[in-house]
N, C-alpha and C positions, 0 to 999 in steps of 0.2 A: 392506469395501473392494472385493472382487470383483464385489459385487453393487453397487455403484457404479458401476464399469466397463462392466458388462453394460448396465446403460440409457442409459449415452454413446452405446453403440454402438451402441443399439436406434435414436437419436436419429441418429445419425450416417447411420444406413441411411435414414432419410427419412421416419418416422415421429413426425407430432408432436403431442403431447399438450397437451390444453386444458386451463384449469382448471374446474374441475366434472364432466370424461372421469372413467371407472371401468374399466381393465381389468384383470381376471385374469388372473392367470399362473401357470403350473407350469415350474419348474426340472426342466431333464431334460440334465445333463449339465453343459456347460459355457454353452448357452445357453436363455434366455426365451423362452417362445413362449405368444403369448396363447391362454386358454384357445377364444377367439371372434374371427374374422377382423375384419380393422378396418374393415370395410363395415358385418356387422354392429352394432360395436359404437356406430359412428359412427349408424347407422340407431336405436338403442339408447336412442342417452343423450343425444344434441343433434338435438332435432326443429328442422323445415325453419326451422317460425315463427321460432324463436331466429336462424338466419343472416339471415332477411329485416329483421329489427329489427332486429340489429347494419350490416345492408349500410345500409337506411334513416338510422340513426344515425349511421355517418359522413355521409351525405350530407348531413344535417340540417344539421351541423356546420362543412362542407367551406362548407354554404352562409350559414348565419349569418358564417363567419371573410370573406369575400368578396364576402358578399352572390347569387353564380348556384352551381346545379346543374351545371350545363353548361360550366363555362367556359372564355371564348376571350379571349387576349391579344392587340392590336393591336401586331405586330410589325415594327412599320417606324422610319424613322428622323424623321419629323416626324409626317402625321396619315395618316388611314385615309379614305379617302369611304365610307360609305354612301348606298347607290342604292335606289331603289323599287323598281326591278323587277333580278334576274338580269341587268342587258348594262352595259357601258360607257358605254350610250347613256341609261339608264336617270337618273332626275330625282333629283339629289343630295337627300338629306335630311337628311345629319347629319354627320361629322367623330367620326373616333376619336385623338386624341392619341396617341401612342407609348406603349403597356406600359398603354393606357386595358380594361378590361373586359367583355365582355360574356356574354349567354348565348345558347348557340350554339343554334336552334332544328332546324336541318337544313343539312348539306351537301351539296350537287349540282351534279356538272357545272361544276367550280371554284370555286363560289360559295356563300358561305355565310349561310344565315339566321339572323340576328340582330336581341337586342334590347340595348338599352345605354338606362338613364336613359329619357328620353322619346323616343328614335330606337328606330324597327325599320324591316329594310330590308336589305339585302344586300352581304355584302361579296365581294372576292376570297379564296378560300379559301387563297392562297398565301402572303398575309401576316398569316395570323392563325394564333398558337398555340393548340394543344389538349390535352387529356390529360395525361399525367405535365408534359411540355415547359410546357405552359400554367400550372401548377401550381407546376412549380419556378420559373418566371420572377416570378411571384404574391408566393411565398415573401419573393423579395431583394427586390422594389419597392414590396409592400403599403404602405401607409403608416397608421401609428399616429395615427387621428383623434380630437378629443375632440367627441364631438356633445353640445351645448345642448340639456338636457333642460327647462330651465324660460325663459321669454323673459324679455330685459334683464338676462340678466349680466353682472354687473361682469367688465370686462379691468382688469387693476391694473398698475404699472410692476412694484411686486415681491410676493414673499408673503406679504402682510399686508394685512389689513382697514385698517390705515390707512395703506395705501399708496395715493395719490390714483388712480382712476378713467381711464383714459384712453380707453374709450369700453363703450357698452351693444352686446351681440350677442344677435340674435332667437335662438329657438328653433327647433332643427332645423339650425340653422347649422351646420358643420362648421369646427373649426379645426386644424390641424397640429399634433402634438405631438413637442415637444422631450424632455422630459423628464419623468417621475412622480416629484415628490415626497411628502412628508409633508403631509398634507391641499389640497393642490397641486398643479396641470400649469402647466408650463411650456408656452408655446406660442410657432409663430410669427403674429403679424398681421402681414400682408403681409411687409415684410422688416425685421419686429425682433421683435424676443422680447418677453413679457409672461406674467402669471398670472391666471388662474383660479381660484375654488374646484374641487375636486376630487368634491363634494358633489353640484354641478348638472351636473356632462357626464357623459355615456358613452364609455370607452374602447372603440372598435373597430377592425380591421381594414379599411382601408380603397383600394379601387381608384378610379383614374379613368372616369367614366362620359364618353357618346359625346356630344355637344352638337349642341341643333335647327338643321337651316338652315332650317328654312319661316319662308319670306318674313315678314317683320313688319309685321302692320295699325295704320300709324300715323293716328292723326287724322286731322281735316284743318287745313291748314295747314303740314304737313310738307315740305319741300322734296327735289326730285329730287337734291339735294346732299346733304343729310343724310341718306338714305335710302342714296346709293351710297358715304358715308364708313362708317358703319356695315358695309355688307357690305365695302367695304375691308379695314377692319376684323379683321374676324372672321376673314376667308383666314392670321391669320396665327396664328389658336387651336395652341396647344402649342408655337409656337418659346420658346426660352429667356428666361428672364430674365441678365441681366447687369449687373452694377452699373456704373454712368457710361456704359451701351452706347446707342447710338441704332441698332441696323440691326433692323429687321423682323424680319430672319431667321437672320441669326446671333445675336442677343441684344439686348437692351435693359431698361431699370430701368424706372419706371413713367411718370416725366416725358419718359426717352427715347423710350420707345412713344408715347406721346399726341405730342408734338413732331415723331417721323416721318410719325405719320397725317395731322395737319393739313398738314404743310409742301405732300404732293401735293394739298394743294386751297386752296393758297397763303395760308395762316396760317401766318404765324412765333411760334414759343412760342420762350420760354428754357428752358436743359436745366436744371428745376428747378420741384421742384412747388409750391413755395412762390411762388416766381416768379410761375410759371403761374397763382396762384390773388389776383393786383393783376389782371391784365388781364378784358377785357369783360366784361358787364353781368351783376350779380349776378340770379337768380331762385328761385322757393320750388320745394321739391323737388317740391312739385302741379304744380306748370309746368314742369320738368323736359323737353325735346324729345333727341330720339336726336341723337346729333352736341353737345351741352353737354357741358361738363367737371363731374366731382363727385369733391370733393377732401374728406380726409380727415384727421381731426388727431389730435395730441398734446399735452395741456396747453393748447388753442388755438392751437399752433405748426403747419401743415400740412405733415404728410408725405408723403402719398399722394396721387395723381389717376388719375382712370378716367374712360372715355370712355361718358355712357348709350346705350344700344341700344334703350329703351324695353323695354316690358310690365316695369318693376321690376327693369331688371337693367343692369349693366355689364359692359365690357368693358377689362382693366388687366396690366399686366404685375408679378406676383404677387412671386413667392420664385423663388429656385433650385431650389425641387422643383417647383412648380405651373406654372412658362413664364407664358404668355400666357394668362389663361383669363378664363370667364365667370363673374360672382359675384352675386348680388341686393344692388341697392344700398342693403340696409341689412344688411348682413354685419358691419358695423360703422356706429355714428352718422356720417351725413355730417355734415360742417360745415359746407359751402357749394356751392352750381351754380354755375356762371360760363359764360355764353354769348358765344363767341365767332365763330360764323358769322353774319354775315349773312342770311345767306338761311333 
């Protein structure tokens, strides 16, 4: 019992013992004292190598859970610009959503260098978190993704094989997870819940990355209209989702996003994706032009619509975690394009 007491206090004084450590001691009285000062023993019995592998290993770790070594949190209340060069004046390149991720390259002179997804480029260094801060923020917001390990999985309404199909997702794709079940994820597509086998995804931790603005090489035959709806568009990456919302910027559901975007280039949609997807002229998704609508089903029932931006991707007002964001328009099977501009 005594000598119990005695390495509390050994512990207590500031002394602390690894497992694998080896020290001697001689009893001389009422207290312990190593036979070998703790530099020594430290110099002894855990060589340098050992701490550099274990510093490496967390890191390894810190970076597999979040994907950077370095990481920076976009801490504002809507998006982050990234710029080309260090100034204000400097050629926008990319958009960081709120609590989006990246890795921090150098900080100088308020300005910090980063890379995020396919953006690298410079932000202000006053609104991006770092170190413990950046890490703890990481912690509460990460989000539990299931990545598509194999292309064309079945999404199912419930968990079962013969629960009907309600659309195939490529590989690589990332989707929201709800829940781990018993051979099962539960997930969200766009804003409704569905399953997964558990077999074909990867569970990971998952941050928002920074989204490209370089300019987009359309065709030709592309219209100065459909070119300035699209970056329209875009200005409005990471505001919220809202169910039955139409505002830009305080929120909006996915038929209310696409219905505000056209209305300023005077197209009237009904607030309703289904709606939305009787009007203008149907086309193949080869023909596909940025500013067309591509809408999305259930059972053949259409629930979803997203506005194309070209090079393979859209742009749609997502879930209540995701906002406004960009997705490859086969994230899920389209069902139909419908062009609705003129021009």
């Amino acid at each position: 019992m005594l000598k119990g007491t005695k390495a509390i206090g050994m512990l207590a004084a500031g002394i602390v013992l690894y497992t694998g450590m080896t020290i001697s001691a001689t009893e001389t009285g009422n207290a312990l004292v190593p036979s070998a000062g703790v530099g020594e023993i430290l110099e002894a019995n855990v060589k340098e190598e050992e701490y550099l592998a274990a510093a490496e290993e967390a890191k390894v770790e810190r970076k597999a859970i979040y994907g950077f070594s370095n990481l920076g949190i976009a801490n504002v209340s809507n998006y982050l610009n990234v710029r080309e060069d260090p100034s204000e004046d400097g050629k926008l390149v990319g958009k960081m959503s709120k609590n989006s991720g990246c890795e921090v390259l150098e900080i100088k002179d308020g300005w910090a260098h980063i890379k995020s997804g396919k953006v690298t480029g410079y932000v202000k260094s006053e609104f991006l978190l770092t170190g413990q801060e950046a890490r703890d923020r990481a912690d509460k917001v990460a989000a539990d993704m299931a990545v598509c390990n194999s292309g064309g999985l079945r999404v199912r309404q419930e968990a079962s094989t013969e629960s009907p199909v309600i659309t195939l997702v490529a590989e690589g794709e990332e989707l929201e997870v709800v829940e781990q079940l018993d051979g099962w994820v539960k997930i969200m597509l766009d804003d409704e819940e569905a399953y997964v086998s558990a077999d074909y995804v990867n569970i990971a931790k998952k941050l928002d990355r920074a989204v490209t603005q370089t300019e987009l090489k359309y065709g030709k035959g592309v219209s100065n209209v459909r070119v300035d709806l699209v970056n329209y568009a875009k200005q409005f990456l990471g505001n919220p989702y809202v169910w039955g919302g139409v505002s830009l910027t305080k929120g909006a559901d996915c038929s209310g996003f696409t219905m505000s975007v056209f209305k300023n280039y005077g197209v009237s949609l009904p607030h309703s994706s289904a709606s939305q997807s009787t009007m203008g002229t149907k086309v193949s998704l080869s023909e596909a032009m940025p500013g067309d609508l591509v809408f999305y089903a259930q059972n053949g029932r259409v629930n979803h619509v997203a506005i194309y931006i070209g090079n393979g991707q859209v742009i749609h007002a997502s879930n209540p975690r995701s906002g406004i964001k960009i997705s490859n328009v086969s994230y899920r099977t389209p069902y139909a394009v419908k062009r609705v501009l003129s021009q």
